[in-house]
N, C-alpha and C positions, 0 to 999 in steps of 0.2 A: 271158254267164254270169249265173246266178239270184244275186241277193244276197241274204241272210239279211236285210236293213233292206227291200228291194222287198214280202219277204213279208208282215212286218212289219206295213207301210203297208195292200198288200192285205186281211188280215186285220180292220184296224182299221176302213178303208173299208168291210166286208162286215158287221160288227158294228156301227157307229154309223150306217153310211147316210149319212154326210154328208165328206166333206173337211173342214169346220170338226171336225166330232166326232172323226176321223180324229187332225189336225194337234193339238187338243189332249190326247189318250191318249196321242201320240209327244211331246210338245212341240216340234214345229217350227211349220213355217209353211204355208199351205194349200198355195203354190207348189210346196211342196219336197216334199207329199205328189201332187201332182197330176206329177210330176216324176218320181219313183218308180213311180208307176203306170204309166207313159207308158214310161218304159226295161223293166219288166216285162213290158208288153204285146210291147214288140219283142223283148224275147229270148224269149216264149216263141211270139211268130207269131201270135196270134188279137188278137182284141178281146175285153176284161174288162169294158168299163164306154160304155152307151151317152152322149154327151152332148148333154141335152136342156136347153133354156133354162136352164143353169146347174146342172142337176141329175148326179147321176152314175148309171144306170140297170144294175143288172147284166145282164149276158147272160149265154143261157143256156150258153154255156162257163165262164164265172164262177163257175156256181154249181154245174158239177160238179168244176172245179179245188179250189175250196172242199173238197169231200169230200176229194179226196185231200192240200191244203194240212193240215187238221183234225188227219187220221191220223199223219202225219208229227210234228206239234207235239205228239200225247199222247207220243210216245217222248221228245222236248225235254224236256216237260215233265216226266217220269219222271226224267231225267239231274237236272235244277234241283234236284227234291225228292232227291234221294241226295245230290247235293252239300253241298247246307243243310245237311242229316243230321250230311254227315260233319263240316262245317265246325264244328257245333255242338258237337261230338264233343273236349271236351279232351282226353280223354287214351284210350288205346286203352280199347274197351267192345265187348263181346257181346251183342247183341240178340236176346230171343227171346220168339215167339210161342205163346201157349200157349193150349189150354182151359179156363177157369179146373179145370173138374175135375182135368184133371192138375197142371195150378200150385200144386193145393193137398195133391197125395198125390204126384205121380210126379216131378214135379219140382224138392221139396227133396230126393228123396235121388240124383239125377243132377246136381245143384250141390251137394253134399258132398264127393263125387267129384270133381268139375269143379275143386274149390276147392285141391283135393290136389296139382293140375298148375299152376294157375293160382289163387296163393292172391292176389294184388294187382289181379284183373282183374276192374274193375264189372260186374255184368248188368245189362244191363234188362230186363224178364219186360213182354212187351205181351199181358195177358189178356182172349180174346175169346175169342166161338163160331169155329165152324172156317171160316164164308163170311169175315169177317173177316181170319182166317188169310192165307186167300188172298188179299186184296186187298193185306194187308202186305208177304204174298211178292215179288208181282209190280209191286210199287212201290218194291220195293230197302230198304224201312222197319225190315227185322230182317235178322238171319243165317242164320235158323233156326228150326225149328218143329217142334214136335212136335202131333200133330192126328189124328185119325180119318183113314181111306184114303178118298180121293176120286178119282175118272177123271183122266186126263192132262188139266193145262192150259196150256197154250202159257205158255212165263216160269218153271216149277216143277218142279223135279225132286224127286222123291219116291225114298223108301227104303224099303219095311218091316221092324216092325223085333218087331213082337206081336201075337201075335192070341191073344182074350181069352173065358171063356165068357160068354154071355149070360144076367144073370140075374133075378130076380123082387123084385120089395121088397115086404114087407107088413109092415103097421102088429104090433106085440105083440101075442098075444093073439087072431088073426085064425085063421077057420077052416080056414086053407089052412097053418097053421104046422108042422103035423105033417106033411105031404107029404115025402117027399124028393126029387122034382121036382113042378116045377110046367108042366101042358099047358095050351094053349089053350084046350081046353074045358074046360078047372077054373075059368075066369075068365069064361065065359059070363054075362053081368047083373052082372057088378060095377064098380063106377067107376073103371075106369083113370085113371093121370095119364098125359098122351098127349104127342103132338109137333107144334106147330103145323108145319102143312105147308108152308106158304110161304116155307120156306128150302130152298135146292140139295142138303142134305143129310138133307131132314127129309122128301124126297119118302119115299112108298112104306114111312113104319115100320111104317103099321097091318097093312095089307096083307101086309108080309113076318111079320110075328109071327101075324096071324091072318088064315091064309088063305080061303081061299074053302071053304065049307061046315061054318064052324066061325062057332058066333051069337056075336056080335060083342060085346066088352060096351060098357058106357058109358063114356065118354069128356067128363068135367064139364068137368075143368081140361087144357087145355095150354100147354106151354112149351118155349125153346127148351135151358136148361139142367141138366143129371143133376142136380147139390147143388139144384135149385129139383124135380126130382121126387121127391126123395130126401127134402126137409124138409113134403111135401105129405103122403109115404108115413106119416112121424111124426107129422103132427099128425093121422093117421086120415082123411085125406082120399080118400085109396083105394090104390089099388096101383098099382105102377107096373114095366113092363122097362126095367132100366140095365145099365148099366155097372157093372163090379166095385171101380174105384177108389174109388168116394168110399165102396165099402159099410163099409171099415175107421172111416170118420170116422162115420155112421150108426147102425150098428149102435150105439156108444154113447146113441143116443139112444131105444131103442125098435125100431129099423127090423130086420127079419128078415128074409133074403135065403135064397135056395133056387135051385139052378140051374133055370134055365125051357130046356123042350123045343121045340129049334128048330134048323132047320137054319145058321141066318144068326149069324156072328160078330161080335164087336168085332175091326178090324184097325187095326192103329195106324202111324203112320211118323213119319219123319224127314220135315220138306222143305225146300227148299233155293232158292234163286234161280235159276236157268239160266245164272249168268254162268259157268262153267265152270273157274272156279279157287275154294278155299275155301283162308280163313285157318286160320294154325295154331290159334287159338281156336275154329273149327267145328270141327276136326278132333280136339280136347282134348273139347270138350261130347260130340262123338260117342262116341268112347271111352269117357267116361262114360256112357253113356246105356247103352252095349251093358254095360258092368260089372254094373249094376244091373238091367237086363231079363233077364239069365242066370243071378243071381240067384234061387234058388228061395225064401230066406229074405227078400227083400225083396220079391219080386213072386211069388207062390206059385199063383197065377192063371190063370199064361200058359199054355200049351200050343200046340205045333206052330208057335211061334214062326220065323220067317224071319231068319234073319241072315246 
């Protein structure tokens, strides 16, 4: 039978290249690594490691064991980090992942709520872009998330829970102020604040907003965050399409917003871990979340909402 210390060994032998390097990453003795390999090799029936004048030489079954050894350890490793987490964890805490945009509009009035069922219980709020989100999800790091709709990904169960119009930000004062929508081609030569593309979610904005046969405009600054095109729209930097959340905080400052003509929405969800039980503190956050999003006097926005 495979022992958890044979792999161990193996591991450490396949990273340092040497039994001395080996023996001191475990702290034993070279013997007692060279011992481990040698019971390894016999319960799994091949040979791991050639041995040449004192050397230890992979073979080539070694170094596709290797792969599947690797695979195996990011699950380990994902167990380790949850543990720490929880161990860290005095006293029960709700973790949640947010985009900072809603962390800072949609998310204090869904912990208002939240606070009504559960007035003694800490949050943590972990504010990222939404690829982040997903890395937190599926690293057991929060509870919970609320984030922009993205494709199924293995570890993440997702909910929807709003879907939102798509709208336009322009600086005060700006010649497009009097429209009551705003098309594609009303933006033709003007300097969009845009979306660097080299994020999973940022593929395909231009393109969905301005399709093919419609001149393109400029594109000076991009970013990966709404409140970061939102405060570009305000200092006159050019226009931008967002999101409806942060227009409430904006518009204080200058920023004019008009719904932009497009077929593509903002859709929003819940998501979740895949471990397939949720505490009664997800299930409290949840509740709030749907209190507030059904709300027409707190989120007046929404339309054809999934719940």
């Amino acid at each position: 039978m495979i022992r958890f210390r044979q792999i161990e060994a193996f591991r450490s032998l396949m990273d340092t290249g040497t039994t001395v390097g080996a023996a001191r990453r475990m702290h034993i003795t070279q013997p007692a690594v060279s011992r481990l390999i040698a019971d390894l090799e016999a319960d799994l029936g091949f040979r791991l490691f050639n041995r040449t004048k004192g050397r230890m030489e992979p073979t080539t079954a070694a170094v596709r064991f290797q792969l599947a050894v690797e695979e195996n350890f990011l699950g380990l490793e994902r167990l380790r980090k949850a543990a720490e987490t929880i161990r860290k964890d005095e006293t029960q805490a709700l973790s949640v992942a947010c985009m900072p945009v809603l962390s800072t509009t949609l998310l204090p009035l869904i912990l208002k709520e939240f606070f009504r069922m559960q007035p003694d219980v800490p949050v943590n709020i972990d504010s990222v872009g939404n690829a982040e989100v997903l890395v937190r999800l599926q690293d057991l790091k929060v509870d919970v998330a609320l984030s922009l709709a993205f494709p199924a990904i293995a570890g993440i169960e997702v909910e929807p829970i709003l879907q939102a119009e798509v709208l336009c930000a322009l600086p005060a004062g700006h010649r497009l102020c009097d429209k009551d929508v705003i098309t594609p081609a009303d933006l033709a030569g003007e300097n969009v604040i845009g979306w660097i593309p080299n994020r999973p979610l940022s593929q395909g904005q231009e393109d969905k907003y301005f399709p093919q046969g419609i001149e393109k405009p400029r594109f000076p600054i991009r970013t990966h965050t709404s409140h970061t095109r939102y405060a570009m729209v305000a200092h006159g930097l050019g226009v931008s399409i967002v999101e409806p959340f942060g227009a409430q905080v904006w518009e204080k400052h200058g920023v004019v917003v008009k719904p932009f003509q497009t077929e593509a929405t903002h859709d929003y969800v819940l998501a979740y871990p895949s471990t397939g039980r949720r505490s009664t503190l997800v299930h409290d956050f949840r509740t709030a979340t749907m209190k507030v999003i059904q709300d027409p006097a707190l989120v007046p926005w929404q339309h054809a909402a999934n719940h």
